[in-house]
C-alpha positions as CSV (number, residue, x, y, z in Angstrom):
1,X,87.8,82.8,109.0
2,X,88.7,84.7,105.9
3,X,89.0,87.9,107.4
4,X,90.2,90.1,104.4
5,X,87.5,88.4,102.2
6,X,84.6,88.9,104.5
7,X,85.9,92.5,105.7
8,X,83.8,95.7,104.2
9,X,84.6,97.7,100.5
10,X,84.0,100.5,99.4
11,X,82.7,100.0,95.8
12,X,82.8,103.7,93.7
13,X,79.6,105.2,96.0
14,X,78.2,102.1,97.7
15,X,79.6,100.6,100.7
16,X,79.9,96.7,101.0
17,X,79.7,94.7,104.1
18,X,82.4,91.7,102.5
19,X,84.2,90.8,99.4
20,X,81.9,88.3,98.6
21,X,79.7,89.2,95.4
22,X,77.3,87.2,93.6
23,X,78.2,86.8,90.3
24,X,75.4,87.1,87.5
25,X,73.7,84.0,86.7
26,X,71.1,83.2,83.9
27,X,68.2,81.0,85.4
28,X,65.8,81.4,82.9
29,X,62.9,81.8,84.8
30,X,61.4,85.6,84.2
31,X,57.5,85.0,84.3
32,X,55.6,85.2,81.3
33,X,54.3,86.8,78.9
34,X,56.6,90.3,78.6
35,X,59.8,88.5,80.3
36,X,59.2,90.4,83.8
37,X,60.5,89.3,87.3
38,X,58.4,87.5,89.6
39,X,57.5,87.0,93.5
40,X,59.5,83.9,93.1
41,X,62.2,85.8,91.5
42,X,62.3,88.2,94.5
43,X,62.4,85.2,97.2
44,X,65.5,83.9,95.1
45,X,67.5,86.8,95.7
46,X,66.9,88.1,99.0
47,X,67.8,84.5,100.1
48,X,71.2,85.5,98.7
49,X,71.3,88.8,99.9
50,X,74.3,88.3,102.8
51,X,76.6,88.4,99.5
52,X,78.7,91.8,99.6
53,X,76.9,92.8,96.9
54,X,74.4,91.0,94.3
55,X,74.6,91.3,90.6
56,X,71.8,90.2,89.0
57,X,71.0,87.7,86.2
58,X,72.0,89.7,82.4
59,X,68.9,91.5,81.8
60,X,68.3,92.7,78.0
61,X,68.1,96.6,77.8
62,X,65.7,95.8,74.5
63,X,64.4,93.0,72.9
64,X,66.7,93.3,70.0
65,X,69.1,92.6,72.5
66,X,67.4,88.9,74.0
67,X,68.9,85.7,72.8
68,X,67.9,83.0,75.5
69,X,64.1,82.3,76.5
70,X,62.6,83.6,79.3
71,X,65.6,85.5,80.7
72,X,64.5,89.3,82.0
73,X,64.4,92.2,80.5
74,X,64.6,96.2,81.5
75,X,62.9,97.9,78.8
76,X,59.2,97.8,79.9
77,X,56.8,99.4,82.5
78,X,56.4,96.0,83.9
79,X,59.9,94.2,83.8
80,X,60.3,97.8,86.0
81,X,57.8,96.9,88.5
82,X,58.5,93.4,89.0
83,X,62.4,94.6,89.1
84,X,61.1,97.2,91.9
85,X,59.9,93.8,93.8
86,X,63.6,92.6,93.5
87,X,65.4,94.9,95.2
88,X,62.9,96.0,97.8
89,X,62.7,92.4,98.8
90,X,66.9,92.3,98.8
91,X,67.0,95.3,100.6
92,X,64.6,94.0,103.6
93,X,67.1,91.8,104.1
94,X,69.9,94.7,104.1
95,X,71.4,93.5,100.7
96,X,72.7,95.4,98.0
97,X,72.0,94.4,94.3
98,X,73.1,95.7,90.6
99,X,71.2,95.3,87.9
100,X,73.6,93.3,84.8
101,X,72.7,95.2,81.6
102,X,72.6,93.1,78.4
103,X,72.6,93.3,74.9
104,X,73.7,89.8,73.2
105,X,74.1,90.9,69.7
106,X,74.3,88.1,67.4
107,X,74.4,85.0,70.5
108,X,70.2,85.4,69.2
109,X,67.8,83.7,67.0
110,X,64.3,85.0,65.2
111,X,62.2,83.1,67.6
112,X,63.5,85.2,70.8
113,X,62.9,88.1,68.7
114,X,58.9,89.6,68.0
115,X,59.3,89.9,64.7
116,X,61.4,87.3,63.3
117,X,64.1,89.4,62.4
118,X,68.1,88.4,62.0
119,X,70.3,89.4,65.1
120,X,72.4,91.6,65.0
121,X,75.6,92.2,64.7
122,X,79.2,94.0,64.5
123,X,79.6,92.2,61.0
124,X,77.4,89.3,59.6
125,X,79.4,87.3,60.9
126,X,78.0,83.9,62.4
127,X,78.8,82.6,66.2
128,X,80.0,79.2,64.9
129,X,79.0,76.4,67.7
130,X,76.8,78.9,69.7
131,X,73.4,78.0,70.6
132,X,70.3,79.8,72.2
133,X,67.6,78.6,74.4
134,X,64.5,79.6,72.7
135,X,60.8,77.8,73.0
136,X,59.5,76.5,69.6
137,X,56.2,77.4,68.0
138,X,54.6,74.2,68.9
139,X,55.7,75.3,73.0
140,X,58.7,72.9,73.0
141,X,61.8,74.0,74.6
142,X,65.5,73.7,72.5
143,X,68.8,74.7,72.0
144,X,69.5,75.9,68.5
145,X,71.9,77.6,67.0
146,X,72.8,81.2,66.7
147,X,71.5,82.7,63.5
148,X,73.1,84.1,61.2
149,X,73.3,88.0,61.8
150,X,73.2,91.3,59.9
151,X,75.8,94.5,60.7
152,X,74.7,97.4,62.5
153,X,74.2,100.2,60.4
154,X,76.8,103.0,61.3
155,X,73.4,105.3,62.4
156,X,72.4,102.6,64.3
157,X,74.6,102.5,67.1
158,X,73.7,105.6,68.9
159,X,70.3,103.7,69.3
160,X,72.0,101.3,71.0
161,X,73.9,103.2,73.0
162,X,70.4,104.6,74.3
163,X,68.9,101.6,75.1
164,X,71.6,101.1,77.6
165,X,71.1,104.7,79.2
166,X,67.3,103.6,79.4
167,X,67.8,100.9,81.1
168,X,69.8,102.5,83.4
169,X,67.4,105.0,84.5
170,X,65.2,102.1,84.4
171,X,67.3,100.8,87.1
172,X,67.9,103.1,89.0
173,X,63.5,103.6,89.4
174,X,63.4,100.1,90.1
175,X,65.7,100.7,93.3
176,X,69.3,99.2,92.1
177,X,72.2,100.0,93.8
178,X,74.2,99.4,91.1
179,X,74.5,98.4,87.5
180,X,76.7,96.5,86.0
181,X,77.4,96.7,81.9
182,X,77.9,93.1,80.6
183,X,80.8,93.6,77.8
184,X,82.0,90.1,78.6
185,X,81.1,86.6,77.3
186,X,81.1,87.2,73.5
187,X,78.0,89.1,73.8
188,X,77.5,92.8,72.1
189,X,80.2,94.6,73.1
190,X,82.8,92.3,73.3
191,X,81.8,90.9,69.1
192,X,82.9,94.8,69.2
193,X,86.3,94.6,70.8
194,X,87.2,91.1,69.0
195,X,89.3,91.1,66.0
196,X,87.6,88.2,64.6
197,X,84.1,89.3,65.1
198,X,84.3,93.3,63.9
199,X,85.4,93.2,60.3
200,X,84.0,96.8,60.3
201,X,85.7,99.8,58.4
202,X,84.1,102.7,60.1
203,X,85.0,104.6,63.2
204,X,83.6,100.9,65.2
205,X,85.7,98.7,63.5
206,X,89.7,98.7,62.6
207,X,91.6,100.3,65.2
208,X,91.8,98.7,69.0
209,X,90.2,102.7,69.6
210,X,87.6,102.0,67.0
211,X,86.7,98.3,68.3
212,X,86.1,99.7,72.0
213,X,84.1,102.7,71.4
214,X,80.7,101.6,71.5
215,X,82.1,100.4,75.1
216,X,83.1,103.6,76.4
217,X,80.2,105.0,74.5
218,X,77.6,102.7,76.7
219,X,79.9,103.7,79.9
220,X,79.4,107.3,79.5
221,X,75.8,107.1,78.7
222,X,75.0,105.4,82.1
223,X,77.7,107.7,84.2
224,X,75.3,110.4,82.5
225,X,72.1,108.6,83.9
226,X,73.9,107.4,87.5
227,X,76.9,109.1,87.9
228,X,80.2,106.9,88.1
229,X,80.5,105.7,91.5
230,X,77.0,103.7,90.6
231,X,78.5,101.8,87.9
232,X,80.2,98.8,86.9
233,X,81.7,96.6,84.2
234,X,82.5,93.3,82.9
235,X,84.7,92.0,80.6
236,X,85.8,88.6,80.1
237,X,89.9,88.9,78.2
238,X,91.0,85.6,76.8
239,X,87.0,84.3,76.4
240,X,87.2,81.7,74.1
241,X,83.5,80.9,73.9
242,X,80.4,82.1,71.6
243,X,82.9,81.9,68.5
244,X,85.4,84.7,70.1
245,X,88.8,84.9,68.9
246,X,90.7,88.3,70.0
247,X,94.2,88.6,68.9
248,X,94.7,91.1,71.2
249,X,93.0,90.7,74.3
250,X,95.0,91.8,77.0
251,X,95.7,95.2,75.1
252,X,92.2,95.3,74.9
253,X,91.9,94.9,78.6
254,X,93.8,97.1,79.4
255,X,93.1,99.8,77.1
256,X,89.7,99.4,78.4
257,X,90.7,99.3,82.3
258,X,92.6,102.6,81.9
259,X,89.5,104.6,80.3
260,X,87.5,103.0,82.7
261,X,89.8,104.4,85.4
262,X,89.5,107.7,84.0
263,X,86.1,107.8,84.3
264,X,86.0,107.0,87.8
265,X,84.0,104.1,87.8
266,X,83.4,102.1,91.1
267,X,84.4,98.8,89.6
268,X,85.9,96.5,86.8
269,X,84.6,92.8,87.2
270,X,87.1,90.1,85.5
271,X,85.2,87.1,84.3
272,X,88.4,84.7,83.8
273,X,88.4,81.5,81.8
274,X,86.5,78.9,83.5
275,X,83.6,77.2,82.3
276,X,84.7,78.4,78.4
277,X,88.0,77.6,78.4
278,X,90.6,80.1,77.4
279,X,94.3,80.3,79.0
280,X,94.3,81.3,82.4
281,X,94.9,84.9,83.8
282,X,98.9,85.1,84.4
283,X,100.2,87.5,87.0
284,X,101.4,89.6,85.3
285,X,98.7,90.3,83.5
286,X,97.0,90.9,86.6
287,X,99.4,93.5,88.0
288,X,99.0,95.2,84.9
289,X,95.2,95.4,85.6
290,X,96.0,96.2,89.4
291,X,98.3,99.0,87.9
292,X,95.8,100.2,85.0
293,X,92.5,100.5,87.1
294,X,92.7,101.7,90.5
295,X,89.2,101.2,91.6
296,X,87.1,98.5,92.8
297,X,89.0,95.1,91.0
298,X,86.9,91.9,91.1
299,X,88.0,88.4,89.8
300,X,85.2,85.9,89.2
301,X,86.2,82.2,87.6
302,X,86.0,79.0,89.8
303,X,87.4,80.5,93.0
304,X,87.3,78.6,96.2
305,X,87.0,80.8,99.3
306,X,90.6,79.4,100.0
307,X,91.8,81.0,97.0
308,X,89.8,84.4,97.1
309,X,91.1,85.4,100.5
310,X,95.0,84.7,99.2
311,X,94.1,86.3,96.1
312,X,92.4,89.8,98.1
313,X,95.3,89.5,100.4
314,X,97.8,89.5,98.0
315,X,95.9,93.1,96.9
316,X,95.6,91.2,93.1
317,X,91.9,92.1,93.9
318,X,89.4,93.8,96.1
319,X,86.8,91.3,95.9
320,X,85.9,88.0,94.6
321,X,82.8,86.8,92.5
322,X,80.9,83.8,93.0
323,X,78.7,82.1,90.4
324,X,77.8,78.1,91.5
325,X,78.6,78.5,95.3
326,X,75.8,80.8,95.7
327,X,73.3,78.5,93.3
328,X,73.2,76.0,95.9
329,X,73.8,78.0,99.4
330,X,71.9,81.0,99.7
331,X,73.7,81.7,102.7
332,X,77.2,81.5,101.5
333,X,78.7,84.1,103.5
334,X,77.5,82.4,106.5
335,X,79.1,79.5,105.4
336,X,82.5,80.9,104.8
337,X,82.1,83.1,107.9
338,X,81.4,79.7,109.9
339,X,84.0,77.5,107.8
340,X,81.0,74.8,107.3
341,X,80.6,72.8,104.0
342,X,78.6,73.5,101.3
343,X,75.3,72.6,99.3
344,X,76.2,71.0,95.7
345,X,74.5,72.8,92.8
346,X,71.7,70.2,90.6
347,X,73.1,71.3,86.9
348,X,70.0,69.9,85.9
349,X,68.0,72.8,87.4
350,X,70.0,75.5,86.5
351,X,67.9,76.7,83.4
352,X,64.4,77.2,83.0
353,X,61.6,75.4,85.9
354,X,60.2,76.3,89.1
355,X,61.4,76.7,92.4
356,X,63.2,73.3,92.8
357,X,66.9,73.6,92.6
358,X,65.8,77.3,92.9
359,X,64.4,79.2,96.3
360,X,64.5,75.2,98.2
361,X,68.3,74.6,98.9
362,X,68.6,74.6,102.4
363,X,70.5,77.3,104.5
364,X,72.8,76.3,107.2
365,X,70.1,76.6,109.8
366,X,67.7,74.3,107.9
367,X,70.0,71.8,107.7
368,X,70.8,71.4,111.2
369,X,69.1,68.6,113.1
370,X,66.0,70.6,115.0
371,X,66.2,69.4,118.8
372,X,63.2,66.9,119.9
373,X,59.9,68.7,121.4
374,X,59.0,67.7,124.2
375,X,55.9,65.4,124.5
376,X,52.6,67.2,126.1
């Protein structure tokens, strides 16, 4: 079944066995202290590691860029080792994995942060009706909302910049195939590309050319640290959530998609309006982004495996992204491959636990009825 979803890609330098990618998925479940990946971690993902290609849960490059509790980072000696676990464990299995680098900007709040401090920001502006998970002084966990944030100075950006190119090299030690830079989802970069969130009137701000260069900026430093055929991007046009209101956003898209094409890049990753509203994709919108970017083009957003293998047929896309399927069947490929049912995710255990609703949902195999033994 499915034959042009579940047949190989070439993705930039890495070659993919299907057209089924996992899409990056906070859990919040890094181990503690230091935020660092864990054994369980490790058994979590090389469960899922028949995907065409993993990309991992967003992982702050610093910890001025961390808004939720105990999501992982890439900017210590340790979250680099237990990263290193990760991937040799998904690579036993013959999976490939990038790593999703993060920097949330002002989706934050003092008590994610080691010393208190406001997040930071495009403009002090305020995500109105965002929220971060965050554990309280007294150990209690809660959502509350996103602080107010200061700008970025001008000088401060190139520091940015370099935390990103850290964490790529970072990455690449750890044993990633890939990485993935998350400029979707009203986090850093795109309160940099939206109109209502960069009020700025230096060369960040103003100008569409202005808004997207600490994007391209962040791209270049990683094609420096990995070369281009290593890296990929997200964006997320038409994202409504965290307070995001572009008034341009396919122009930004597609601005974007063509300097992203001229870098060579091995893919461009679509997160479309699902789970934060937003109007949906149009197609002709999408043969603009077929036409604009000529590598590796990935929609994520709700898909059935119905849908992606019309929508990879049709050439709108080279592969498809899937966030809840793969939740709850860590053999989802199998599953598609086999045309079975599937598992249904447990919302309640998608944030923060242990291992239930985590590493125990069964595969296809485990489900099956095991035949009587005989008696001795």
């Amino acid at each position: 079944m499915y034959p042009h979803l579940l047949s190989p890609l070439k993705a930039g330098a890495v070659a993919l066995p299907n057209r089924v990618l996992m899409a990056p998925l906070t859990r919040s479940r890094a181990g503690q202290p230091g935020d660092v990946p864990t054994a369980m971690n490790a058994e979590y993902y090389a469960q899922r590691a028949g995907a065409g290609l993993i990309v991992s849960e967003a992982t702050q490059v610093s910890r001025q860029g961390q808004g939720y509790a105990l999501t992982p980072g890439i900017y210590s000696d340790a979250q680099e080792a237990g990263w290193k676990q990760v991937t040799d464990a998904v690579h036993a299995r013959g999976g490939r994995i990038a790593a999703q680098l993060w920097h949330v900007g002002r989706i934050s709040h003092p008590l994610v942060r080691p010393d208190g401090a406001a997040p930071v920001a495009p403009s002090a502006i305020v995500a109105k009706g965002a929220s971060c998970f965050v554990i309280q002084p007294d150990g209690t966990p809660a959502n509350l909302p996103a602080a107010p944030p200061r700008a970025l100075d001008t000088g401060e950006i190139p520091g940015v910049v370099a935390e990103f190119a850290q964490a790529a090299r970072r990455a690449d030690r750890a044993g990633f195939d890939m990485v993935e830079i998350h400029a979707a989802n009203g986090y850093l970069l795109q309160q940099f590309l939206a109109t209502n969130s960069n009020t700025r009137s230096d060369r960040y701000g103003g100008a569409l050319e202005n808004r997207a260069r600490i994007t391209l900026d962040v791209v270049d430093a990683v094609i420096t640290e990995l070369g281009a055929g290593r890296v990929g991007v997200r964006i997320s046009p038409h994202f409504t959530g965290h307070d995001i209101a572009d008034r341009e956003p396919e122009d930004s898209a597609l601005y974007l998609a063509r300097a992203f094409g001229q870098r060579g890049i091995a893919y461009l990753h679509i997160a479309e309006p699902d789970w934060a509203g937003g109007p949906k994709l149009g197609d002709g919108f999408r043969r603009a982004l077929r036409e604009a970017f000529a590598g590796t083009l990935v929609f994520c957003g709700g898909y059935t495996a119905e849908r992606a293998e019309a929508l990879v047929a049709s050439g709108a896309a080279d592969a498809v992204a899937f966030g809840r399927p793969f939740i709850a069947n860590p053999d989802l490929v199998q599953r598609f491959r086999a045309g079975a049912g599937l598992n249904t995710p447990d919302r309640s255990t998608f944030y923060g636990g242990d291992a239930r609703g985590y590493t125990d949902y069964p595969t296809l195999e485990q489900a099956q009825p095991q035949p009587p033994q005989p008696q001795p």
